[in-house]
C-alpha positions in Angstrom: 48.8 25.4 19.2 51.6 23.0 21.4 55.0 22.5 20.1 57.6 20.2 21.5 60.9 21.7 22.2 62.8 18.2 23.0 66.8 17.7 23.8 68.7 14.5 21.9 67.1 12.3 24.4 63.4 13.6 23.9 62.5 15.1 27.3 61.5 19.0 27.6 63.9 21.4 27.7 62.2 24.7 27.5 58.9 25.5 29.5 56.5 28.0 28.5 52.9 28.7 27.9 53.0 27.5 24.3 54.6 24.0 24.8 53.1 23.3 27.9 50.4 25.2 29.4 50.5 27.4 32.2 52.4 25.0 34.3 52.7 27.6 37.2 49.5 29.7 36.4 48.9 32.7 35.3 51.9 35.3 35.6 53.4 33.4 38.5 55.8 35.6 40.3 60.0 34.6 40.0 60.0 32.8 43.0 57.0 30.8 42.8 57.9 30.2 38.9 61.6 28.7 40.1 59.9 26.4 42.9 57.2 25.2 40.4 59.1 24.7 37.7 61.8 22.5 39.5 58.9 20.5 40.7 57.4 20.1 37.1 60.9 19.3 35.7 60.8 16.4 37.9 57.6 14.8 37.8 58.5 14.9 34.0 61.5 12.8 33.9 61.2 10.9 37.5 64.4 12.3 38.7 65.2 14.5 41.3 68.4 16.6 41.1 69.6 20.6 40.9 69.1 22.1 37.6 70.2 25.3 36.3 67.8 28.0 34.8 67.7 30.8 32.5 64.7 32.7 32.6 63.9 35.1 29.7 61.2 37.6 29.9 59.6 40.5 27.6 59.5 43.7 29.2 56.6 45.8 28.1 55.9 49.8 27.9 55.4 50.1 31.5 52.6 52.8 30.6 50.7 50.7 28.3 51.2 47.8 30.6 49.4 50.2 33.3 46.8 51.1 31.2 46.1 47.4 30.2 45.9 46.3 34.1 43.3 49.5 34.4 41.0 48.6 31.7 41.3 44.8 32.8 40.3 45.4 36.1 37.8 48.1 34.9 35.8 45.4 32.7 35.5 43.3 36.3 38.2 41.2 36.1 40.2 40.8 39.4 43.1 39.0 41.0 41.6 37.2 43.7 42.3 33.8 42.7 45.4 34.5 41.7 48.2 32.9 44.4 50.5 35.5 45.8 53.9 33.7 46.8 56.0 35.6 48.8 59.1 34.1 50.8 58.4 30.5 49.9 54.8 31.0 51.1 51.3 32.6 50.6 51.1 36.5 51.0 48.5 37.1 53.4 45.9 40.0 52.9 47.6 42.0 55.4 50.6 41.7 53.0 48.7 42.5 49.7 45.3 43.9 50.2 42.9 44.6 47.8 42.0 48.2 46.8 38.3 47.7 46.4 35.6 46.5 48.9 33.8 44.9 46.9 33.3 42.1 44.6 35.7 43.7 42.5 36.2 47.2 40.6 34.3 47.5 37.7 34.1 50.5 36.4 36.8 52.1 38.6 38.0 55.6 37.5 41.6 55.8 36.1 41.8 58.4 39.3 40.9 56.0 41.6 43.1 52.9 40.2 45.9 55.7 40.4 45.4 56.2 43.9 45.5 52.6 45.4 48.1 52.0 47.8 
């Protein structure tokens, strides 16, 4: 379900997944969230100036949040589309390799997913 969260002259205020999509992907990283969200901000309304931000997140049980990223890449999921932005440009596998060799790590132990570095 969308909503529209408007000001008085009807133009977005408020971005996130529920009102317009994943506008900056999937769990887009804080820099790579400010840069695309500027840019969203003004494609919307045609205008190009400096806006201010306030970013609010939810911070979860850092164990279950581990445990969740375990099973998820345990079922086969991976991250390997996902776009790692670092210093206002890609990460480069050198940077952020992956801990598998594979086409991903399903079925990876919880000692194994414990042990990537």
């Amino acid at each position: 379900k969308m909503c529209e969260c408007l000001n008085k002259h009807g133009q977005d205020w408020m971005v996130n997944r529920h009102c317009n999509g994943w506008i900056c992907g999937l769990h887009p990283g804080f820099m790579e969230l400010r840069s695309c969200v500027d840019l969203w901000f003004s494609s919307q309304v045609n205008e190009n100036r400096t806006r201010n931000y306030f970013f609010v997140t939810m911070i979860r049980d850092p164990v279950a949040r581990f445990i969740s990223e375990w099973l998820h890449v345990r079922r086969g999921s991976t991250w390997k589309e996902s776009r790692l932005y670092c210093d206002g440009r890609d990460a480069t596998m050198q940077e952020v390799p992956f801990c598998f060799k594979y086409g991903s790590w399903k079925h990876v132990s919880f000692e194994n997913f414990v042990n990537c570095s």
